[in-house]
N, C-alpha and C positions, 0 to 999 in steps of 0.2 A: 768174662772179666773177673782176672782175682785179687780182689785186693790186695788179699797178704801176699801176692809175690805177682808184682805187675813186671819187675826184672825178667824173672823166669819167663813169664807168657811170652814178653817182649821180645826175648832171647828165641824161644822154642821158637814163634813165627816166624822170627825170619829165618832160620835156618830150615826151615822147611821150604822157601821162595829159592835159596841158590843151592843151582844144580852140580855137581862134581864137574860136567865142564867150564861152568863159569870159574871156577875155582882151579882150574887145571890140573883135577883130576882122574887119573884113567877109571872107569867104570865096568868093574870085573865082575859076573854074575848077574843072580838077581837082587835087584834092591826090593827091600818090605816098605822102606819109608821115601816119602817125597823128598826133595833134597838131601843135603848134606846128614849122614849122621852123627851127633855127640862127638865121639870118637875122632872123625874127623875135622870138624872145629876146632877141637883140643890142641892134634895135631899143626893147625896150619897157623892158630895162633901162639902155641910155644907154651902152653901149660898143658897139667895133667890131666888124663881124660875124668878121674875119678874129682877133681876140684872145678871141673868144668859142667860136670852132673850136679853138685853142690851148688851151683850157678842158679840151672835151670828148676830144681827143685827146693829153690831158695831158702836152703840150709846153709849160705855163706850168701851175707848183704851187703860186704865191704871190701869189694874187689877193688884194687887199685886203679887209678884213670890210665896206668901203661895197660893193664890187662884189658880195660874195658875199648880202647883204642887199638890192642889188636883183634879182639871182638869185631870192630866197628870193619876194621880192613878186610878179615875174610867173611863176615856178611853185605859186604858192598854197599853200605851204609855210605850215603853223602854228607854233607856237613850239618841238613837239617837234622837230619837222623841219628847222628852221631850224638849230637846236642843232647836230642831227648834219650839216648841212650845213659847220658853222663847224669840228665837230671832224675832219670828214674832209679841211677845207684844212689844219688847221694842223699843225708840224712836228709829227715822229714822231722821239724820242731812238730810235737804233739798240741795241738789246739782243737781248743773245745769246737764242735760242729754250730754253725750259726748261720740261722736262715737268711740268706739272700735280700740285699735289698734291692727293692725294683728301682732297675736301672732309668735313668731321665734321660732325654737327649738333650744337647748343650743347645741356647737361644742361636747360635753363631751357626751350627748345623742345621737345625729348623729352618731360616733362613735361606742356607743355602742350598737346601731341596726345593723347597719355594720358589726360587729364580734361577738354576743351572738352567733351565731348558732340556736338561737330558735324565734318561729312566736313574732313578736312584733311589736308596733306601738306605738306611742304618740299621745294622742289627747288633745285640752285645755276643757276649764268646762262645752261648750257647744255641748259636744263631737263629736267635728270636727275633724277629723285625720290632724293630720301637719306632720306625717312622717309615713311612714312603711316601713319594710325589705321585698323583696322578697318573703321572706317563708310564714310573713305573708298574705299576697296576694295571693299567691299561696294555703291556707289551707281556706280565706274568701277572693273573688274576690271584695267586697267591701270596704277594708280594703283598701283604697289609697287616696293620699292627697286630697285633697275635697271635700271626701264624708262626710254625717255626720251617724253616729253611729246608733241613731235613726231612722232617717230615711230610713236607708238602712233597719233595721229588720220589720219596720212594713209595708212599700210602695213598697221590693220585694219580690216576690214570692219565686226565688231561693235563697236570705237569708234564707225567713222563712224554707225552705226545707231541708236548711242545719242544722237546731236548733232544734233536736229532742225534746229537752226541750224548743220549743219558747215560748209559754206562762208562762213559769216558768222566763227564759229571759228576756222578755221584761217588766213585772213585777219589776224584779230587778234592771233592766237598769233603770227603770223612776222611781223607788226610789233611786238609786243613783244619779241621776240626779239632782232629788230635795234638795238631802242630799248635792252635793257641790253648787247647785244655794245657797243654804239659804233662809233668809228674800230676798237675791235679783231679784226676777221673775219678774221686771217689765221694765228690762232692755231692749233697739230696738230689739237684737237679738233674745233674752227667747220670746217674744211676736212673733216673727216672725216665728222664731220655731214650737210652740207650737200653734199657730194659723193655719200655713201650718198643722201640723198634726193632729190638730182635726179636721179641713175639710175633709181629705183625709182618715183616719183612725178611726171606730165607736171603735176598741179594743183598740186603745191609749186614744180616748175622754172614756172609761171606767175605764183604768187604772190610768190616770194623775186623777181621778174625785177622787179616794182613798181617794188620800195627802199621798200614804205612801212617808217614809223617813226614808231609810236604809242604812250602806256600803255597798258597794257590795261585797259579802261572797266570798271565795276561794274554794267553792265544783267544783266540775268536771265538765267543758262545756263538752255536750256530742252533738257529732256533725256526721252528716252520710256523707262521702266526696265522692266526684262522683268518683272519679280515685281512693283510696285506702281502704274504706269504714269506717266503724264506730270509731271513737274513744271517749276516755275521757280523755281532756286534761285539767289541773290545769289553774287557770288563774290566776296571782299576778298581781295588781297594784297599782304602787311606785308611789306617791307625787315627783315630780320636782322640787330641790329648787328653790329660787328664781324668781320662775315664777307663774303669775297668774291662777291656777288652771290646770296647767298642770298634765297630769297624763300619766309613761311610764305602757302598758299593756304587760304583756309576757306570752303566753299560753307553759307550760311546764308538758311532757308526767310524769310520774310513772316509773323509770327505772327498765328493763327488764319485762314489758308488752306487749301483742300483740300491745297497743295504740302508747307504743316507737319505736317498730318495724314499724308500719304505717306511723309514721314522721317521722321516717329516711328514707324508699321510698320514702316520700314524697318531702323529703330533695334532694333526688340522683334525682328527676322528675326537682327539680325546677335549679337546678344546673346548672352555665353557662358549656356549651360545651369549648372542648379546645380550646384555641386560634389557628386558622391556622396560624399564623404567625408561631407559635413555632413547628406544629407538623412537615414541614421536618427537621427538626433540630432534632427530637428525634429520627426519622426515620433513617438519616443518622449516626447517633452513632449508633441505631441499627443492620443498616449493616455493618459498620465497628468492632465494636464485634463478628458479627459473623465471618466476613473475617479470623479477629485472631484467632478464636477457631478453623478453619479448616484448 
């Protein structure tokens, strides 16, 4: 990751992911580089190859949003993507660096982990969890205040064990990722982050190298649980108002599926026992009903 020219990076990667036939180009000889070259981009978006190198080696930071939108067409850039194309040209106001305050979850979210009845947790943009329910805990043992998101899928083994789909996962994690950082990835924590895990992980330093930047889709986590076994659970996640990048996640089953039937075992597994304060108490109404019946 370069700071001084997240454009260029941003720019190089993708142009390395589409291939001369996506682009409807014939491919004549041998090629040296993976996708498209320079030269070719230049071409297919209508500027010159030499202002196009200027791009990537960002020596020119003030391309116009026409150039940057035909940019976006022939690297097949969606609308996410486009987005963050637009925001990593435009200016950036200089402000002082300032350490992070740790983020609180709202009384109204506390709450309502508390009583959903289904796996959830909050985590803020650098997907650190600041709260989880039980259930969730209990379905992903890493899901507890602390941890962070990332780093639990790609640095444990029994994450990844649990994510039949973890490559598909962790793909989509580190594009979402990049889709709520933004232009912003140069902030103490993103650098510390993403520094710790390209040390420690060669499939994270492969996936972050992309640049995708995606929402994170609502298809089915499919997950193999040690105590009740496989399911596919939905996963929604809700924007916090007024909070800086907070996100509530809730994995919810398909009702009346074998997956709903498995988290509500899973449900009755995680479940507090009765209070013994209370159970002679129910005990002695017990036998005093019976007293009367006989």
């Amino acid at each position: 990751m370069h700071e001084d020219n997240r454009l260029g990076d941003y720019l190089r990667a993708r142009r390395e992911l589409v291939t001369p036939a996506d682009a409807g180009l014939p491919v004549l000889g041998i090629r040296r580089v993976p996708g498209l070259r320079r030269e070719e981009v230049a071409m297919l978006a209508g500027i010159s190859a030499e202002y196009y190198l200027r791009l990537e080696q960002g020596r020119d930071r003030n391309p116009s949003v026409q150039v940057l939108e035909a940019l976006a067409r022939v690297l097949r850039l969606d609308d996410t993507a486009t987005a963050y194309l637009l925001q990593l040209a435009a200016p950036r106001p200089r402000t002082r660096a300032r350490r992070p305050r740790r983020a609180t979850v709202p009384p109204h979210i506390a709450q309502l982990l508390a009583t959903v009845g289904l796996p959830a947790f909050a985590t803020d943009k650098y997907f650190d969890v600041l709260a989880a329910n039980p259930l969730a805990t209990a379905l992903t043992p890493n899901v507890r205040v602390g941890e962070n998101r990332l780093r639990s899928l790609f640095l444990d083994p029994a994450e990844r064990a649990l994510h039949l789909d973890w490559a598909a996962t962790v793909r989509e994690c580190v594009a979402a990722f990049r889709r709520r950082l933004g232009a912003d990835i140069d902030d103490p924590r993103t650098v510390q982050l993403v520094g710790e895990l390209s040390l420690a992980s060669e499939e994270f330093r492969q996936v972050w190298a992309r640049h995708d930047v995606k929402p994170m889709r609502g298809e089915p986590v499919r997950m193999s649980h040690p105590l009740v076994g496989e399911m596919a659970l939905g996963m929604s996640k809700l924007d916090v108002d007024g909070t800086d990048g907070m996100v509530l996640v809730v994995f919810h089953p398909e009702p009346g599926t074998e997956t709903a039937d498995r988290l509500a075992l899973l449900t009755s597994l995680t479940a507090e026992p009765p209070s013994l304060s209370r159970a002679p108490i129910r005990s002695l109404r017990q036998e005093r009903n019976g007293r009367a019946l006989s």
